[in-house]
GUSE-284235 format. One record per atom (N, C-alpha, C, O, CB): x, y, z. Coordinates in steps of 0.1 Angstrom, whole numbers, plus 5000, padded with zeros to 4 digits. Glycine has a CB too. Example, Ala and Ser with C-alpha at 12.3 -4.5 7.8 and 13.67 -1.06 7.14 Angstrom:
513249435078 512349555078 513249675078 514249675085 511349555090 512849785071 513749895071 512950005079 513450115080 514149945057 
***
This chain:
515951944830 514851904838 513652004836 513952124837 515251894853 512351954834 511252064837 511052114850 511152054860 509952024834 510652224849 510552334862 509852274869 509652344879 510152474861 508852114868 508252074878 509151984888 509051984901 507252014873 510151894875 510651794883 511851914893 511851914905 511451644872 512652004886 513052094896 513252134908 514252134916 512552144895 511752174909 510652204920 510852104929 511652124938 509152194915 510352004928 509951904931 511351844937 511151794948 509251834920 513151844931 513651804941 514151894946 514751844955 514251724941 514352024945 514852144957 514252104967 514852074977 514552304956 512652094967 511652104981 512151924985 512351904997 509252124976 512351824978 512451714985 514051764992 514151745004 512251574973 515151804985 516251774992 515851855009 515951805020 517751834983 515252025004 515152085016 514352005030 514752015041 514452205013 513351935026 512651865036 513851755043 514151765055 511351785028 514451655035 515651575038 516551665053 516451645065 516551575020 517251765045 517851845054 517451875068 518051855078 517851945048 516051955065 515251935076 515251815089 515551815101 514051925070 514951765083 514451605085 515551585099 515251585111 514751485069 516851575093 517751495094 517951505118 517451575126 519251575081 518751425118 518251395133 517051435140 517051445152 519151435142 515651475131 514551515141 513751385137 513651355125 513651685139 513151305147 511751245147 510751295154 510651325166 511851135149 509851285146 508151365154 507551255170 507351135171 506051335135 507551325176 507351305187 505751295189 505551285201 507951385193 504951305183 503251285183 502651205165 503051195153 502351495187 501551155173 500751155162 500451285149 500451275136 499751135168 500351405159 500151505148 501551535141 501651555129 499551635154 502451535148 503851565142 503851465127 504051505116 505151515154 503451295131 504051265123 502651285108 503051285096 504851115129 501851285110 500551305099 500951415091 500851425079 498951345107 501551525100 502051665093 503251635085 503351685074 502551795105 504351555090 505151495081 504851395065 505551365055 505751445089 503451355070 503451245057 502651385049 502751385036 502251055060 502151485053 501451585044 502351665037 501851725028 500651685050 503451665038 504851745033 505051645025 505051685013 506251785043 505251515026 505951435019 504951435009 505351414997 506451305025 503751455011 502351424997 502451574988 502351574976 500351405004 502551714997 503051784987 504051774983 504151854973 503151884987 505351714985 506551734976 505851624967 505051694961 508251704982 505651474962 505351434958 503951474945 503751414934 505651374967 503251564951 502351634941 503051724932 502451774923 501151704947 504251764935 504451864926 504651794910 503951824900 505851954931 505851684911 505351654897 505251544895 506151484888 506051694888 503851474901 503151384900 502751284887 502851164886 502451444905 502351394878 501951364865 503351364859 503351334847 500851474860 504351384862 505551364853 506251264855 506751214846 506351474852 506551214868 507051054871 505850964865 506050854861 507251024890 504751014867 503750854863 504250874844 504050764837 501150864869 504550964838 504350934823 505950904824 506250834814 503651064811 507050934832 508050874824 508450734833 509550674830 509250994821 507450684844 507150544849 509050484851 509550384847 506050444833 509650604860 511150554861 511350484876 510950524887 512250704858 511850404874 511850364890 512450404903 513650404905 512150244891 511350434914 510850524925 512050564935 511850614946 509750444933 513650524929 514750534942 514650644951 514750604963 516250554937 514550764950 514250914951 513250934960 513350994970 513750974938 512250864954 510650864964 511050794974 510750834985 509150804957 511750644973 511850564989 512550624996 512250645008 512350424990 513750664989 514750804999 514050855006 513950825018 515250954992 513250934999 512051065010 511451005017 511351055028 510751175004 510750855016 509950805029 511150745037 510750705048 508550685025 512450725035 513250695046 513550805056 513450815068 514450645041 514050915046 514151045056 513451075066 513951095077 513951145052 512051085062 510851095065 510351015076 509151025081 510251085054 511450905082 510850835089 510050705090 510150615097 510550895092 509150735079 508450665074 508650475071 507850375074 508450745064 509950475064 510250275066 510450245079 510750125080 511950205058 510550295090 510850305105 510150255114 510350175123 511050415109 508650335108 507350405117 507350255131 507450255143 505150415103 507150155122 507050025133 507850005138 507649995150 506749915130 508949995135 510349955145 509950005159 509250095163 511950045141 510749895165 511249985180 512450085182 513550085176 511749875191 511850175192 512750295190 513950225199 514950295200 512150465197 513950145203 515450045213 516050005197 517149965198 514749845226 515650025184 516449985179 516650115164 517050125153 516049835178 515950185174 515950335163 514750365154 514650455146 517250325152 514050285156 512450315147 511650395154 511550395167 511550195143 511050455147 509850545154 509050495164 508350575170 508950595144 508950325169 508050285181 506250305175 505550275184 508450415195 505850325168 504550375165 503750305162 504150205155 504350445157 502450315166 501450195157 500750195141 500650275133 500050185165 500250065142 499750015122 498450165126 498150245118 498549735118 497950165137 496350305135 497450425125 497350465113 495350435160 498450465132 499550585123 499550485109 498950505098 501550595133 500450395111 500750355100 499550385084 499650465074 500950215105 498650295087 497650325077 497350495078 496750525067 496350215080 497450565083 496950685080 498150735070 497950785059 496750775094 499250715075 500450775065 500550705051 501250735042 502150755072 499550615051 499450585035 498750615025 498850605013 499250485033 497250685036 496050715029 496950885029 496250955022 494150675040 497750945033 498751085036 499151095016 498751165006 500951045052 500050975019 500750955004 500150884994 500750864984 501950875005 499250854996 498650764985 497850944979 497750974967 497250574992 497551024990 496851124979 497451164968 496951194957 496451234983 498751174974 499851264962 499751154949 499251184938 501951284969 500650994954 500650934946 500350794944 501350734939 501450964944 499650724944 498950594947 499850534951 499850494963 498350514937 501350504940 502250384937 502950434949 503250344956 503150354921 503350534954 504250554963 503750514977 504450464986 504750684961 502150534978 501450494991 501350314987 501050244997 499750594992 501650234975 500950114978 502850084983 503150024993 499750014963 503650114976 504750054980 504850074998 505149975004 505850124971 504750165003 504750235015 504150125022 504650055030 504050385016 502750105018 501550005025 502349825025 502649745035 499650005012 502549815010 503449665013 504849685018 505449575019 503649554998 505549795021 506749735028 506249735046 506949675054 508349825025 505149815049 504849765066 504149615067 504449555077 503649885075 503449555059 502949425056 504449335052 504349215053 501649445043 505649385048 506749275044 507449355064 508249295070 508149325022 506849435067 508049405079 507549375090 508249385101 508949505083 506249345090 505249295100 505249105099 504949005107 503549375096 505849125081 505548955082 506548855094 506148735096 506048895064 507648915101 508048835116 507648825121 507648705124 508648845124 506648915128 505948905134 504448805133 503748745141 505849025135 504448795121 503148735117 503348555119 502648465124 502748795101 504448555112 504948435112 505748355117 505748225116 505248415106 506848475124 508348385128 507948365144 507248425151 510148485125 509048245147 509048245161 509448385170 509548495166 510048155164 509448345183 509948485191 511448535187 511848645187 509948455208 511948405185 513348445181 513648555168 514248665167 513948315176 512448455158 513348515149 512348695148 512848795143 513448405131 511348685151 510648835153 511748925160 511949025154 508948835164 512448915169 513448965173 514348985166 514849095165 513848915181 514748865159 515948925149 515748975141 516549065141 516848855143 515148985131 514349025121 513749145120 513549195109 513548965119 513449215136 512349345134 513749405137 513849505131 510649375145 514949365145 516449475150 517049475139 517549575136 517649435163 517249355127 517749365112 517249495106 517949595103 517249235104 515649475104 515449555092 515149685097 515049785089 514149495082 515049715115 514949835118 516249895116 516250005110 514449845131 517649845121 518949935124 519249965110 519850065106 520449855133 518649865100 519249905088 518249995078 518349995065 519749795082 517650045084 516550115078 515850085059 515650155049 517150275081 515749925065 515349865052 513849855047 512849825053 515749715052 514049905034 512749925024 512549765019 513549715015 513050035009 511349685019 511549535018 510349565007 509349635006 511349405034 510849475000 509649454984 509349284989 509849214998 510749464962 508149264979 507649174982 507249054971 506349064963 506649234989 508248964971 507948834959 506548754966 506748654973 509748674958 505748784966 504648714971 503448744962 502848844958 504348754984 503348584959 502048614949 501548474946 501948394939 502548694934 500048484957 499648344962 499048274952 498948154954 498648354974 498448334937 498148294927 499248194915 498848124905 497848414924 500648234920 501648214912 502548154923 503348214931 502148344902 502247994923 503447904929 504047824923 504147704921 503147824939 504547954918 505847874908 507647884915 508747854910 505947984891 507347954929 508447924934 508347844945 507547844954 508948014937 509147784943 509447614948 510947624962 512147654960 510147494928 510347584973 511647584984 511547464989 510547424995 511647694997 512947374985 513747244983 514247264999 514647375004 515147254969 513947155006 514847175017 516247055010 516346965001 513747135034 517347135023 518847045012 519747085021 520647165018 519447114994 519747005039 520347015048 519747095058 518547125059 521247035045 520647135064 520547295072 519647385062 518547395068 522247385075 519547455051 518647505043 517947495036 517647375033 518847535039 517147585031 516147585022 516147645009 516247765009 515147645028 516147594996 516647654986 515347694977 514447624972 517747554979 515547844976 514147874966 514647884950 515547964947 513348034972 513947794940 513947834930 512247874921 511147844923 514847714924 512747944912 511547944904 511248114901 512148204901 510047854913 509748134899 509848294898 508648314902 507948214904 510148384882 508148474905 506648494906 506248654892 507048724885 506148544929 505148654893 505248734879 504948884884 504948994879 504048684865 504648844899 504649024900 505449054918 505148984928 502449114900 506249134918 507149124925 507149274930 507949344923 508349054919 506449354941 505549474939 507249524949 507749454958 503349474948 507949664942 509049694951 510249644951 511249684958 508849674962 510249544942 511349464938 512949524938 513949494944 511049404923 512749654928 513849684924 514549784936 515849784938 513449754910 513749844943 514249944947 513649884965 513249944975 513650094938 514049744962 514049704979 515549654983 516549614976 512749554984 515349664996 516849675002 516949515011 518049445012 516949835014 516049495014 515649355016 514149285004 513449354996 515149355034 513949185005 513349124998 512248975005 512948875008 514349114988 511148985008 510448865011 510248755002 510348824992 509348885013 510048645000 510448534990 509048475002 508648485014 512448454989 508648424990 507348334994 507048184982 506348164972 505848464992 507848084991 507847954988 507047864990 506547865001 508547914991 506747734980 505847624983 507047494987 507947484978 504747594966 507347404999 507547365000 506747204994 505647194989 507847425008 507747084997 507246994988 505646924993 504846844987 508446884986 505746995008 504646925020 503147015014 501946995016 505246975042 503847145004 502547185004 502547325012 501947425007 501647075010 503147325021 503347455030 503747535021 504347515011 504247455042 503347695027 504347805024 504947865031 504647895042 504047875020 506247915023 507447935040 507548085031 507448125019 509747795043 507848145046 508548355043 509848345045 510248275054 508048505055 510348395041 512048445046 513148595036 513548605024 513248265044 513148645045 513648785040 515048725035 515648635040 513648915052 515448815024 516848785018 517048935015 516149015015 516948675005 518748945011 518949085005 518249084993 517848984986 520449125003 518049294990 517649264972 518549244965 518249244953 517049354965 519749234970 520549244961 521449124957 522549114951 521149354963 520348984965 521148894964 521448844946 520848864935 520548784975 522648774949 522948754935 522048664927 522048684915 524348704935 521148544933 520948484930 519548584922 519548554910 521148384939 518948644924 517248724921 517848814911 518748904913 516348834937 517248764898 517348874889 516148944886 515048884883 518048834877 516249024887 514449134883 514449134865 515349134857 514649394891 512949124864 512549114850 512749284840 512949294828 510749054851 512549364849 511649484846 510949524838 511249614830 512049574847 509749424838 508849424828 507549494831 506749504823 508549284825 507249574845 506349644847 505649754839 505849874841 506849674857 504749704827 504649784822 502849814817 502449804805 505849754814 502049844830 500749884829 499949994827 500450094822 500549864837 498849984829 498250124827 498350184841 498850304840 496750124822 497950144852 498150204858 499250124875 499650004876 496650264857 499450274887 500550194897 501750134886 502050024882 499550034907 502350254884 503350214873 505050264879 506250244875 502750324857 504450314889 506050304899 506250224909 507250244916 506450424907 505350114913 505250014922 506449924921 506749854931 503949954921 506949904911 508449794902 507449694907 507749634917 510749774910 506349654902 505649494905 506049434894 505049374890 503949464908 507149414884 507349324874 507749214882 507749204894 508449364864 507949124873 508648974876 509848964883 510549064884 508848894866 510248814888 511548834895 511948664891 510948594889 511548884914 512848614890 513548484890 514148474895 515048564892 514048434884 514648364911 514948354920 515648204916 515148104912 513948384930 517148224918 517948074914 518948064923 519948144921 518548054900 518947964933 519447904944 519647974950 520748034951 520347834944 518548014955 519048104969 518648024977 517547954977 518348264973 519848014988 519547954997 519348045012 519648165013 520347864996 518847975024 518048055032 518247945045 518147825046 516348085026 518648015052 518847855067 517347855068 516547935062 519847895090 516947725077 515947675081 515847785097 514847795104 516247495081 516747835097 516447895110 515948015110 515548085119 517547905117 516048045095 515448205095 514048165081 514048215069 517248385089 513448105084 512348035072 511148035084 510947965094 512847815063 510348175079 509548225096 508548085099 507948005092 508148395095 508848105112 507447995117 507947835118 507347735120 505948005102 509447855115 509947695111 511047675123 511747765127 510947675092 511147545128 512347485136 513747485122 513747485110 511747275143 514647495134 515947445124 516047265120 516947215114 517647485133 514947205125 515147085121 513747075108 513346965106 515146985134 513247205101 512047205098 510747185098 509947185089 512147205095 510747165113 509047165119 508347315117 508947425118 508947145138 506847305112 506347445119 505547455131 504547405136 505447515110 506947585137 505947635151 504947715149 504247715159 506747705161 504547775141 503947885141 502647845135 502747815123 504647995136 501547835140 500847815128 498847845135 498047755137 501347625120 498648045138 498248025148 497248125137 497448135125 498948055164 496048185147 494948255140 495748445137 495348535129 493248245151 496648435147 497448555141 497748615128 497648725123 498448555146 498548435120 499448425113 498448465100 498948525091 500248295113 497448435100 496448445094 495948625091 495448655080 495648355101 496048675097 495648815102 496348905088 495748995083 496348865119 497348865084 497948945072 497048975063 497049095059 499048875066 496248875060 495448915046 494449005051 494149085042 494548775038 493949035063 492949145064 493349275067 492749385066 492049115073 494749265071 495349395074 496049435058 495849555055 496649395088 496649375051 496849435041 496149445029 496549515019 497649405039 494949375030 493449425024 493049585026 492449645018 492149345032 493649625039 493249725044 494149845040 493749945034 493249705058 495249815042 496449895032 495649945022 495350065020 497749795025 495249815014 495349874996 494049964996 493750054988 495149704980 492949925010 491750035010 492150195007 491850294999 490850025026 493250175022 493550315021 494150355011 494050475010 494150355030 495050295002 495150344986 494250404983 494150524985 495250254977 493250334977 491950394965 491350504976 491150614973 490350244959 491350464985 490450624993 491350724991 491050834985 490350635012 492250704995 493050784987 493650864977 494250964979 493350754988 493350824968 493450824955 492050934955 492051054954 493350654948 491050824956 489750924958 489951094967 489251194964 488750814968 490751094976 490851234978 491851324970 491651444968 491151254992 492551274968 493751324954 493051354946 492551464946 494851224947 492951294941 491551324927 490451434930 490351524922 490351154924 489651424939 488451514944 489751684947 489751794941 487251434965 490451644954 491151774958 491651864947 491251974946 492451734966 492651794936 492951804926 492151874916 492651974910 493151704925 490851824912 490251874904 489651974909 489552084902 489551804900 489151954924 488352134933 489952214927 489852224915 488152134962 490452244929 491252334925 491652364910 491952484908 492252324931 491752294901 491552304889 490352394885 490452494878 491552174885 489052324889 487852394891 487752554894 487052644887 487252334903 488452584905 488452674913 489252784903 488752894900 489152624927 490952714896 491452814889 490852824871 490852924864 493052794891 490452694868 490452734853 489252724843 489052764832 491552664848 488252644852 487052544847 486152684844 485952754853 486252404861 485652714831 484852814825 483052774828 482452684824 485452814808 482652874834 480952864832 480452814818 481052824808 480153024834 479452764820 478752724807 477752824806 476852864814 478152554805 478252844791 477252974788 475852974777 475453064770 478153084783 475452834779 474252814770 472852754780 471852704775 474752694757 473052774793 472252664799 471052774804 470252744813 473152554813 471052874798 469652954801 469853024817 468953104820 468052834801 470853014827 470653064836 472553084844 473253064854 469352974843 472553124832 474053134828 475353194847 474953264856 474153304810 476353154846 477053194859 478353284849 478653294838 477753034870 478753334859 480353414854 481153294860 482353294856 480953614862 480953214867 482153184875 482053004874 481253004864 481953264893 482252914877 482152754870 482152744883 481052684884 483352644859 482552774895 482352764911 480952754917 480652694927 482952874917 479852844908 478452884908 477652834901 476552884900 478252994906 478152664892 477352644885 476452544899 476852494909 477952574871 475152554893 474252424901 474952294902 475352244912 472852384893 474952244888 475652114893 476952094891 477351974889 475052004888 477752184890 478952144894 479352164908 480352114913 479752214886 478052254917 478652224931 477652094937 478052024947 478652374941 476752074932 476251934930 476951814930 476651724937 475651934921 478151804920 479151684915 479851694929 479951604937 480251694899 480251814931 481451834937 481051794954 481851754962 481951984935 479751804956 479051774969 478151644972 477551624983 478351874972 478151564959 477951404962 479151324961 479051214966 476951344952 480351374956 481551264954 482251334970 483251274973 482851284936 482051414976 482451464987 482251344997 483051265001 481751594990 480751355000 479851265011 480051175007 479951105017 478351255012 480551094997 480950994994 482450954996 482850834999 480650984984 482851024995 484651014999 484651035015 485250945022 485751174992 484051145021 483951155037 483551005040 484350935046 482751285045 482650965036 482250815045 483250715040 483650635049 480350745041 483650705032 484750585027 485850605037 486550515043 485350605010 486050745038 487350795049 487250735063 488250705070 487350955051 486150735066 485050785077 485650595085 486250565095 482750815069 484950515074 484950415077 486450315080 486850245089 484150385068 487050355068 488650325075 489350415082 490550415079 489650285064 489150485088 490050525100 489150425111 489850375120 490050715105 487950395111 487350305121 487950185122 488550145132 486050275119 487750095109 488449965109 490249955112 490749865119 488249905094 490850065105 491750065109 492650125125 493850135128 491950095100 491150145134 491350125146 491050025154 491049995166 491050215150 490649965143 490349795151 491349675142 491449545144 488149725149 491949755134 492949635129 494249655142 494749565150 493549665110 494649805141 495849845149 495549775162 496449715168 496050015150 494449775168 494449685189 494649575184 495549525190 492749675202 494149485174 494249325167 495749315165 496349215171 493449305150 496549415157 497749385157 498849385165 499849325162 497849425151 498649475178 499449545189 499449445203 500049455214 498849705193 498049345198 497549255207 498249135212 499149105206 496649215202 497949065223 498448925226 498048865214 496948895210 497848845238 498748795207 498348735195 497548605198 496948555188 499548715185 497548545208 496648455218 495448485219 494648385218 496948445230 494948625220 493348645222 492748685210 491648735211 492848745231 493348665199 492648655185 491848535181 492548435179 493548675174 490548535180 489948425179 489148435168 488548545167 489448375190 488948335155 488648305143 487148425142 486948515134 488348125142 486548395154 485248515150 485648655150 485148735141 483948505162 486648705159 487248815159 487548885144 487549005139 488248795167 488148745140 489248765130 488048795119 488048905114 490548635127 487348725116 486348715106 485548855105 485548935095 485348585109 485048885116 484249025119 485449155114 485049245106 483849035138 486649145119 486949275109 487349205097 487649305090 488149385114 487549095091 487749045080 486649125071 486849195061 487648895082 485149095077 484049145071 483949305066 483449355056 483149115081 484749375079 484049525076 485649535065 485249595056 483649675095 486749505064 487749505056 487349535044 487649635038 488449405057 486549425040 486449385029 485049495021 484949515009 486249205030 484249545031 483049665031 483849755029 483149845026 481949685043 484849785030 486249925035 486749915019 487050015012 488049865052 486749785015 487549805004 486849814992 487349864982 488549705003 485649764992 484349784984 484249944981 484550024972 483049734993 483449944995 483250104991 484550224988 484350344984 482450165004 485750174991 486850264987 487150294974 487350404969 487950234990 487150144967 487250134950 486450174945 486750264937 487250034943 484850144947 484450194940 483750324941 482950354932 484050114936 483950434952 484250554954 485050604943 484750674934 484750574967 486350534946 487750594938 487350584926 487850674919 489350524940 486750504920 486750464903 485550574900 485550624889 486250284898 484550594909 483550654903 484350844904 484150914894 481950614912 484950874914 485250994914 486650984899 486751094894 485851054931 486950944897 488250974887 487550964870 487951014859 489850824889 486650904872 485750924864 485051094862 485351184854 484850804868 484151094873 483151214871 483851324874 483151424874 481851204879 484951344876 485951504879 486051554864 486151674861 487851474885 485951424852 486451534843 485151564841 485551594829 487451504830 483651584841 482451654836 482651764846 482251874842 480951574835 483051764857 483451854866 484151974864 483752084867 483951804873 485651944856 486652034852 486952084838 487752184836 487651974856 486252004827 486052034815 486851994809 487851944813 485752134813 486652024794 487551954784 488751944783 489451854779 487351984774 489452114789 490652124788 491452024798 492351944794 490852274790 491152024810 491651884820 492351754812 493451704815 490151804827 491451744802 492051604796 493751624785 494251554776 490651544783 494051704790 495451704783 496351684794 496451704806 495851844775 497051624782 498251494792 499251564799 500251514804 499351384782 498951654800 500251754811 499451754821 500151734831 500951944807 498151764827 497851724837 497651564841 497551544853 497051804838 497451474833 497451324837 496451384846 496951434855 498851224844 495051384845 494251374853 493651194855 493051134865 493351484849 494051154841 493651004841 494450884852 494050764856 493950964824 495550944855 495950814862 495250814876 495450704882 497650804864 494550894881 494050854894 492850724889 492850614893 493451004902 492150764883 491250604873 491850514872 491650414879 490850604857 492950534861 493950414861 494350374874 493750274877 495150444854 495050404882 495450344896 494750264898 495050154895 495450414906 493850274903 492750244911 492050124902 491650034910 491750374913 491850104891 490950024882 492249954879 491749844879 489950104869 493649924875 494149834873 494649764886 495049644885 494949854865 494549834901 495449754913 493749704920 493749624929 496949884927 492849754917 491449674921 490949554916 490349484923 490349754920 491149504904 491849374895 492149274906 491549174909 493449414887 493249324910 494049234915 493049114927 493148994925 495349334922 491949164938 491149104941 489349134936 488949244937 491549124953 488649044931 487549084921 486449144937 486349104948 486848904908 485849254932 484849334941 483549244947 483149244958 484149464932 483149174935 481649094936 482248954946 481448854946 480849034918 483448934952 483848844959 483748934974 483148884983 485348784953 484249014975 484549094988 482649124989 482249115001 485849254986 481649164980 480449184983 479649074984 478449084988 480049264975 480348904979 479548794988 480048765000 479348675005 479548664983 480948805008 481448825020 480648905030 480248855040 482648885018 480549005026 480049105033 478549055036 477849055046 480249235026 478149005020 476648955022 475948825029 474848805032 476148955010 477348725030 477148605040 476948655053 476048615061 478448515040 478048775057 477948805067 476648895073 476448915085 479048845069 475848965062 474949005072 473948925069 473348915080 474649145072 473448875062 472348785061 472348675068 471348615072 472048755048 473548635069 474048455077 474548405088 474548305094 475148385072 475148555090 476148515101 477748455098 478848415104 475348415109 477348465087 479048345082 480748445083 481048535075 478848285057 481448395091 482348475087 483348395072 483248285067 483148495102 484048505070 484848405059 486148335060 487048345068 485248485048 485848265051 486648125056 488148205053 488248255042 486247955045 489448205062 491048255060 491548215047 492048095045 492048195070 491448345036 491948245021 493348355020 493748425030 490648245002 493748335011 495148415005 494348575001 495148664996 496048314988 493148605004 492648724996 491848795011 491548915012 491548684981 491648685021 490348715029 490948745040 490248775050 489248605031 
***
């Protein structure tokens, strides 16, 4: 092993140890815990993303850590805590490591989906399931690709087919399955990961978010009662079908914000200290420094991608104090304008996060100099992150949103993205 990876699990087992029967009793307790978990995870950061092995190790530490819990009820052993914590402990871990904060972000979005969808019943069974068993849930959902098909065939529901990116797949302990029924609907229902029927592709193989396991999955006869198919009667009616249920896409819009901001402070942090230890003055510019700390515009770079990262920050801890009352809420007093208005600033949150994040992972290296670009530091994957998982929803869509809404008044219409 290199003396990083090493490093890196002495300090993870010791934290573990630590850990073990204490849960943080405050907000600050638990923020101070996701900051331990982002330095153990920075130590050898750059050496899991180049050898891209899948993350068992890392979900460990966010189980220890409390962390797959955070939402549970503590009646059933989870930390009791709200999505305002939640999203903060992602923007905590996403500094260290993107893929470990986006997995983090979609398994509270796969364990909120009861809530979002299922009856009272099954939100009950479902949140005491995946809480006692302190389950990491990956997510077959991928509203682009309905190629999985759920047959109803009695008492159950049979999903066949595949989706091509399956974010957590490998190293989830439960699993969400997201089906097109023949009416056209789409049904949720958690299964084990390890059911026999789901074979993982492990074809994950990108430029960047390269420990996320989002490869493919093929799903063959699994079957699923009608009684645990969220939002559905056992005779397969849907009960559920309210402005709540809807609410998913803006809160986990919000997730992936706090990724790239993220990212964006990893990166800015990262390089200030690089800076700090190794970055050489330039000694031709006529008004020469001893020190690269003292150049003009390197504290220039370093103090416009700053103001720029503070306000991106700035702005989602706001939204994400108006997603967390939305979510903790009677799900009754959510009403379409409500929903639309933080829909709006979501989608402004996620704008300005990316393209914050893309522009800082970019301009750090005129910042840190030539030497930076060697591959033992991977200063590149914070770029990469960020510019291949921002793809995934296009920017100039979230900025006609924003711009209906201030010029129009229009909120946006509830899509699979909005």
């Amino acid at each position: 092993m290199s003396s990083n990876t090493e490093r890196a699990e002495i300090s993870r087992n010791e934290a573990i140890t630590e850990w073990q029967n204490q849960t943080p009793t405050s907000e600050k307790e638990w923020v101070s815990r996701a900051q331990r978990v982002a330095q153990i995870l920075n130590i050898d950061a750059a050496e899991r993303d180049e050898k891209g092995e899948s993350p068992f190790k890392e979900i460990g530490l966010l189980k220890a850590a409390g962390f797959v819990n955070l939402l549970g009820p503590q009646k059933y052993g989870g930390g009791g805590q709200t999505w305002e914590l939640a999203y903060k402990i992602v923007i905590e871990v996403a500094k260290a490591d993107s893929s470990i904060g986006h997995l983090l972000g979609n398994h509270y979005s796969w364990f909120w989906s009861a809530v979002y969808f299922g009856t009272d019943a099954q939100r009950e069974k479902w949140i005491k399931i995946l809480t006692e068993n302190d389950s990491y849930i990956g997510g077959a959902v991928n509203p682009r690709n309905s190629d999985l098909l759920a047959k109803p065939d009695g008492d159950d529901i049979v999903f066949n087919g595949k989706k091509y990116f399956c974010t957590g797949s490998v190293v989830s302990d439960h699993l969400i399955l997201e089906g097109v029924l023949p009416s056209g609907e789409h049904v949720f229902a958690y299964v084990p990961g390890d059911h026999p029927g789901i074979k993982y592709l492990h074809n994950w193989n990108s430029i960047g978010q390269r420990l996320t396991e989002s490869g493919g999955v093929v799903v063959d006869n699994v079957r699923v009662k009608w009684e645990d198919a969220l939002g559905f009667s056992p005779s397969g009616d849907k009960l559920v079908d309210d402005v709540y249920s809807t609410y998913i896409l803006p809160a986990v819009q919000l997730v992936f914000a706090g990724v790239h901001i993220g990212v964006a402070i990893g990166a800015l942090e990262t390089a200030a200290g690089y800076t700090r230890d190794y970055t050489r003055a330039w000694p031709y510019g006529g008004d020469n420094k001893e020190k690269a700390v003292d150049e003009w515009y390197i504290r220039e770079g370093y103090g416009a991608l700053a103001a720029k990262v503070w306000g991106a920050e700035a702005l989602y801890r706001e939204v994400a104090k108006l997603s967390s009352d939305v979510l903790h809420s009677d799900r009754k007093s959510l009403t379409e304008r409500r929903r639309g208005e933080i829909a709006v600033k979501v989608a402004a949150t996620k704008i300005l996060g990316a393209e914050t994040a893309l522009e800082v992972g970019s301009k750090i290296f005129e910042l840190t100099g030539a030497r930076s670009g060697l591959r033992n530091f991977a200063f590149d994957r914070f770029w990469r992150n960020v510019r291949l998982h921002s793809l995934h929803d296009p920017l100039p869509y979230k900025k006609r949103e924003v711009g209906s809404f201030f010029l129009l008044d229009e909120i946006p219409t509830p899509s699979w993205y909005t």
